[in-house]
Every structure is written in structure tokens, then in C-alpha cells.
KEMAR-218301 format. One line per 4 residues: number of its first residue (from 1); their letters; for each residue x, y, z of C-alpha. Coordinates in steps of 0.02 Angstrom, whole numbers. Example, Ala and Ser with C-alpha at 12.3 -4.5 7.8 and 13.67 -1.06 7.14 Angstrom:
1	AS	615/-225/390; 684/-53/357 $
END
This chain:
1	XXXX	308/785/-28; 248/613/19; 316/476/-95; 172/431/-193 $
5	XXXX	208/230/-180; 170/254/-3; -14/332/-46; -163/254/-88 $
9	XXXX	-361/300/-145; -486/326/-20; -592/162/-7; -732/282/57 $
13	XXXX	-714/371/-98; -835/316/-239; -724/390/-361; -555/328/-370 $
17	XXXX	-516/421/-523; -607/578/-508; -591/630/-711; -655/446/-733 $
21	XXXX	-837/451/-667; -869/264/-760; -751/193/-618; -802/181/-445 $
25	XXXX	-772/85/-274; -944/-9/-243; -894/-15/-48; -961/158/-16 $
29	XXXX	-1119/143/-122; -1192/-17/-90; -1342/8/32; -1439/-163/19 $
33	XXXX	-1373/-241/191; -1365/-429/102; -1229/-369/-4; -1066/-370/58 $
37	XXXX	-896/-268/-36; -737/-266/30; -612/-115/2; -537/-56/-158 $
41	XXXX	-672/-183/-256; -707/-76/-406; -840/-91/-558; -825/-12/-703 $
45	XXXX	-971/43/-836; -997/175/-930; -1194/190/-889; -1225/254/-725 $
49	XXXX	-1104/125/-617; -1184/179/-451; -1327/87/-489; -1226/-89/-472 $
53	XXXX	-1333/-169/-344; -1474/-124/-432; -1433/-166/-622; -1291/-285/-593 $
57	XXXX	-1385/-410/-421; -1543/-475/-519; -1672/-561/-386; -1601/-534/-211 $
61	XXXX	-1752/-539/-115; -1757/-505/86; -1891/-641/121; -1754/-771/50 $
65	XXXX	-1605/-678/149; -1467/-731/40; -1313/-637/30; -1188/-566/-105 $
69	XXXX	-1021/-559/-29; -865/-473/-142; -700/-488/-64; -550/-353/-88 $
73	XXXX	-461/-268/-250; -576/-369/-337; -598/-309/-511; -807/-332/-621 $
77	XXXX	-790/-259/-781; -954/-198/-873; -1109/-297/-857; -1057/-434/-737 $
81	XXXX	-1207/-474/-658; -1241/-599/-521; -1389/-693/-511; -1493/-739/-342 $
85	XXXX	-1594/-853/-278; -1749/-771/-297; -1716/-825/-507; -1759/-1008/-435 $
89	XXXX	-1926/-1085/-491; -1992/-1245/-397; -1965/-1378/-506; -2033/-1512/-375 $
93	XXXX	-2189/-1484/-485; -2264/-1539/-645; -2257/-1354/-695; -2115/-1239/-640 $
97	XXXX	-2249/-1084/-663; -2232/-970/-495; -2425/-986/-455; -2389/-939/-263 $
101	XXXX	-2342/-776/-314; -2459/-705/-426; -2599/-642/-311; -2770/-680/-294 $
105	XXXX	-2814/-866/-239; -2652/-935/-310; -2546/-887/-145; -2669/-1037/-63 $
109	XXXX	-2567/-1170/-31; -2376/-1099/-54; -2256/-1139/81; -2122/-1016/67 $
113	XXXX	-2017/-1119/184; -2014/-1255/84; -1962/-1147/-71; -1838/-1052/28 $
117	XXXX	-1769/-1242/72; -1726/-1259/-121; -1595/-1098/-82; -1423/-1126/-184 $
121	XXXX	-1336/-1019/-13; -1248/-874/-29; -1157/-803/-166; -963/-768/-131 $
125	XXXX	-822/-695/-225; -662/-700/-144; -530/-573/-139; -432/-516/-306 $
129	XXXX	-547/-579/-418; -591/-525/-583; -726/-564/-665; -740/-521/-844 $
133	XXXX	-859/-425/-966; -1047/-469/-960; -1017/-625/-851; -1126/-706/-752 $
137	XXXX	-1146/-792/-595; -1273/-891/-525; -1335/-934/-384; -1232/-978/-235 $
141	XXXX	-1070/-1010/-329; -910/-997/-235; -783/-920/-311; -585/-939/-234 $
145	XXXX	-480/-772/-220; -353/-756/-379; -487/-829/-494; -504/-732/-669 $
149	XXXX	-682/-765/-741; -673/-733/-942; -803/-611/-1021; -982/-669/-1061 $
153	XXXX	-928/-829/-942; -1109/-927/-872; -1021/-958/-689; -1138/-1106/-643 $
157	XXXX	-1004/-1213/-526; -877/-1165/-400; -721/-1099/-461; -547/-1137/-384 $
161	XXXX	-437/-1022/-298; -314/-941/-453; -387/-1029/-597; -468/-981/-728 $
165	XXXX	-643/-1000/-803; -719/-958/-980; -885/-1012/-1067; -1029/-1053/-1060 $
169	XXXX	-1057/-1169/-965; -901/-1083/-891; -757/-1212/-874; -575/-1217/-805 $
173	XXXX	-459/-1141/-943; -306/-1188/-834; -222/-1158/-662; -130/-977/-645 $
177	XXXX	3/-1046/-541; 67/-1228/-470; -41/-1304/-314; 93/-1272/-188 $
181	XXXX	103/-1080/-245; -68/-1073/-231; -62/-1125/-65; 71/-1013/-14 $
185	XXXX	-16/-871/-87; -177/-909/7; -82/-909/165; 25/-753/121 $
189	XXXX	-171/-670/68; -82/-492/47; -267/-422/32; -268/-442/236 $
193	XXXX	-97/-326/263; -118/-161/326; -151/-51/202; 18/19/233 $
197	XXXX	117/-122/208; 23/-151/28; 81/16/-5; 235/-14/29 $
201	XXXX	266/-180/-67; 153/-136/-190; 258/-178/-344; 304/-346/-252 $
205	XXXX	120/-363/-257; 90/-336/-452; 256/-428/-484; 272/-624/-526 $
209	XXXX	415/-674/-400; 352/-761/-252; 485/-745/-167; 482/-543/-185 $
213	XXXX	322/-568/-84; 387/-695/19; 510/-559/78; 391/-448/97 $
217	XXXX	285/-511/197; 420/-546/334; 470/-375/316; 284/-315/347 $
221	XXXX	282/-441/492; 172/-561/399; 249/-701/406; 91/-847/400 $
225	X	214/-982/331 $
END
């Protein structure tokens, strides 16, 4: 029998636990092409989870074009929800009311180029990440691979790499680790390895010595430093 430290779930698999339908890999299920999930991100909700880019990515619209892009092993607990561009009103105006869009003569006179100029960018979550109960991010916010977002957090600014945010406004809470072992572990980004060598140094991984994954990594032949 295969040792089971060397195994891992299917990343093709919605259903990484197959008694646990609320828990599934959005890889496999997300359609829209602007939205972008790496493997082994998972979201977990008890209503109907493989409707995440449809419940969870309010006002993604094609004629704006901007992306969603999740990273790897990231982690969205219930109700995270990420918030795009499309949420923008024109506020170049006296009145912020969307009169371009509501039909008859009030599309006279819109530019959409100039509104898709107002565009916040993309929206990107890096690898690792989790992002708490009910949070929410707007649009374009960057945030760094390691970062921990608290539950019902209003993500309205980039977060760091390995800090972490609460609130809202959502602000820093503190640093996980020291700037140089942030570094180091941006460099190291285990997420990249073969998924054979995180197998295999998988409790190096989910431990808290660096120098366990330092190891590791020159066993696996990544070596970055």
C-alpha cells in the first residue's frame, strides 16, 4: 500500500472530501474565463458551494474585462465575497446615479471608455491565503501570499505578504513572521514545488521551523536562496 503522506486529492476533483459535499476545489468549477483559481484553492459553504462565482464574485462584467485571480491552497471560508469593478459608480458627476445604463434616451451621451478608465485593475489573491468568514474584498485589492484576512473584514487596501488584516475598514492586526522570514519564505514559495515534493515535506510545510523547510527545499532541489 502506498504511504498515504506521499498521496494527495485530485485538484480536478470538486470534492476533496467526498462525505463532505459543503467543501469543494473551485479550480474545476469555475467557468467564467476572467476568474482565475489555482490548485487545491478550496471554499467552503454549506449552501450550494458550486455556485461560488456566481454568489461569491458580485459585478464582474465582460465589457469591463477585469479579472479575479486566486492563487494556490488558498483557503475562503463561507460568504467571502469579492467585489468588482462593475460595483463602481462615476462620481466625476454631480450625481453618482448610473443614467447611461438604464435604457431608453439615457444611454445618449455615456462613454464607456471613459468609465472603464475609472477601473480599480484586477483583483488578486496570492497563494496560501485565507480569507475569513463573510469577508469582503473590493475592487482591485492586492492581496500578498501568507496573508490571513479576519471574518466579516471590508478588504479596501492592499494587504502585505503574511500579515494579517481584520475590520472594517480592514487594518493590519500584526506581521505573522519577521521581514527577513518573510522574504525567505517568498523565495522558498513551496506552493510552486512539484506536487510531489509537497507531499513529501508536507509536515515541514504545516510546521513552524524554517529551517525544516529550508532543508527541504534543498532536498526537493529547490534551493531559490
Amino acid at each position: 500500500m502506498q504511504d498515504p503522506i506521499l498521496t494527495h486529492p485530485d485538484p480536478n476533483n470538486p470534492y476533496p472530501i467526498p462525505a463532505f459535499k459543503r467543501t469543494v476545489f473551485l479550480k474545476p468549477l469555475v467557468t467564467n474565463p476572467l476568474i482565475e483559481v489555482g490548485d487545491f484553492t478550496y471554499y467552503d459553504d454549506p449552501d450550494s458551494p458550486e455556485l461560488f462565482e456566481q454568489k461569491n464574485v458580485l459585478y464582474q462584467y465582460d465589457f469591463l474585462g477585469d479579472r479575479l485571480i486566486i492563487g494556490k491552497f488558498c483557503a475562503l471560508a463561507t460568504g467571502a465575497t469579492f467585489i468588482m469593478n462593475g460595483a463602481n459608480h462615476d462620481m466625476r458627476g454631480i450625481s453618482c446615479y448610473p443614467f447611461g445604463i438604464m435604457g431608453g434616451g439615457w444611454g445618449e451621451g455615456f462613454d464607456i471608455e471613459a468609465f472603464k478608465s475609472l477601473s480599480r485593475g484586477d483583483t488578486i489573491i496570492g497563494h496560501d491565503v485565507w480569507i475569513g468568514r463573510k469577508a469582503t474584498v473590493m475592487p482591485g485589492v492586492k492581496i500578498g501570499s501568507g496573508a490571513i484576512i479576519g471574518s466579516g473584514a471590508m478588504v479596501a487596501s492592499d494587504v502585505p505578504a503574511y500579515s494579517i488584516f481584520a475590520g472594517n475598514p480592514a487594518r493590519q492586526i500584526r506581521m505573522r513572521f519577521d521581514e527577513a522570514t518573510i522574504e525567505e519564505l517568498l523565495t522558498l514559495a513551496w506552493w510552486d514545488w512539484p506536487i510531489e515534493c509537497i507531499n513529501k515535506h508536507r509536515l515541514a510545510i504545516q510546521g513552524a521551523d524554517i529551517e525544516a523547510l529550508r532543508r527541504a527545499a534543498k532536498e526537493s532541489n529547490h534551493d531559490l536562496v
